[in-house]
N, C-alpha and C positions, 0 to 999 in steps of 0.2 A: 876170203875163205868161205862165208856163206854161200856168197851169190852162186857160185860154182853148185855150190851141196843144193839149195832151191832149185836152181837151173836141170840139175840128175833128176829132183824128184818129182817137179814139174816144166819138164820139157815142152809143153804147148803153151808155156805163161808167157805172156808178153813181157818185154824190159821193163811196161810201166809198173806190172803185178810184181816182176821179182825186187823191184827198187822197193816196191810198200812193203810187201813181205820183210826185204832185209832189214828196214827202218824199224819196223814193229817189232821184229826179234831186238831188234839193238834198244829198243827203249824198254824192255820187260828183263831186258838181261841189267839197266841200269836200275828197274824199280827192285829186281830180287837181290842186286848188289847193296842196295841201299837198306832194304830189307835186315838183312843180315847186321849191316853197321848199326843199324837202327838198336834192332837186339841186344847185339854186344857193349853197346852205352849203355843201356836200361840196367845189365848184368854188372858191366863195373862200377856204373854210379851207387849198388845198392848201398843201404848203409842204413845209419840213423832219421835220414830226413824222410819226409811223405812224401808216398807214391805219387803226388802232383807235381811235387817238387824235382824228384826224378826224371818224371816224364818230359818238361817242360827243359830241364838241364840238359837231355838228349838231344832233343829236335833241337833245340838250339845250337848245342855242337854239329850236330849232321845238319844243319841250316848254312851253316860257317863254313863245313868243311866243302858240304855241295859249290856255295860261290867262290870259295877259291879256287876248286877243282874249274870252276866255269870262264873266272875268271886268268888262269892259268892257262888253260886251250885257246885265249883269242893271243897268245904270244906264238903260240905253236904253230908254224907257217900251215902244215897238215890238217889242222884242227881249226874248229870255229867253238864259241864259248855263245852257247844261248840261256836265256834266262830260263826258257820252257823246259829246255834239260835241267836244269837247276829244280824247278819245278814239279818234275816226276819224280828226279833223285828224293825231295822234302817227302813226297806222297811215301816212295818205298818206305821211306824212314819210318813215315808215322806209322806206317802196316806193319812194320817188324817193332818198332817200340811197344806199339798196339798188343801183335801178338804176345811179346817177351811181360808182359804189365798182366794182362790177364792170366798166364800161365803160370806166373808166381803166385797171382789172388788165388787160382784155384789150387796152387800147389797147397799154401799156408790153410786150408778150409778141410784139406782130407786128412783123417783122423791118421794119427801113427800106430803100428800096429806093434806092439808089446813084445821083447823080443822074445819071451817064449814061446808065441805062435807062429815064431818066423819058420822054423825046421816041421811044424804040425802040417 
C-alpha cells in the first residue's frame, strides 16, 4: 500500500529510494506504535509505587511484549523477526513512557485552581 502512494508522489525515485523510503516509514510507524504502548503502561501502572518503579515496570513489559512480538514474526512464513526491530520498538517505548512520566510531573506541579474562579 505505501510503495504505490511514494511511487504517485515521487515518480522520478528509483526502486532503491522508494524501498528506503518505505522502510523508514515502517520503522517510525513502529517507534510511534510503541510510543503510545509505552504511555499507556506508564498510565495503568500508576499507583502507590515511585515513579522509577513505574518506569522501569513499563519498559519492561514493552521489552517483553516487543520480543515476543519479534519472536512470534520468525514463525510467520511472511514475516522475519529481528532483534533491531525489537530494538526500535524498546527506543519508541522509552519516548512515550518518557513523555507519559514527565507529563504527570508537570501535571502534579500546576497549582488547582479553586472552584470559585472556574466560572470568573
Amino acid at each position: 500500500m505505501l510503495r504505490p502512494l511514494i511511487h504517485w508522489i515521487a515518480p522520478a525515485a528509483s526502486e532503491e529510494t522508494i524501498a528506503l523510503v518505505h522502510a523508514g516509514i515502517r520503522k517510525l510507524a513502529h517507534l510511534t506504535e510503541y510510543a503510545v504502548l509505552g504511555a499507556l503502561v506508564v498510565r495503568a501502572l500508576e499507583g502507590p509505587q515511585s515513579r522509577p518503579q513505574i518506569v522501569l515496570r513499563a519498559l519492561a513489559i514493552c521489552a517483553a511484549y516487543a520480543a515476543l512480538d519479534e519472536l512470534h514474526q520468525r514463525f510467520v512464513p511472511s514475516r522475519t523477526g529481528a532483534v533491531l526491530d525489537a530494538a526500535i520498538d524498546l527506543a519508541g517505548a522509552a519516548f512515550g513512557v518518557a513523555l507519559r512520566a514527565v507529563g504527570a510531573r508537570d501535571a502534579r506541579r500546576r497549582p488547582s485552581r479553586p472552584e470559585s474562579a472556574v466560572g470568573s
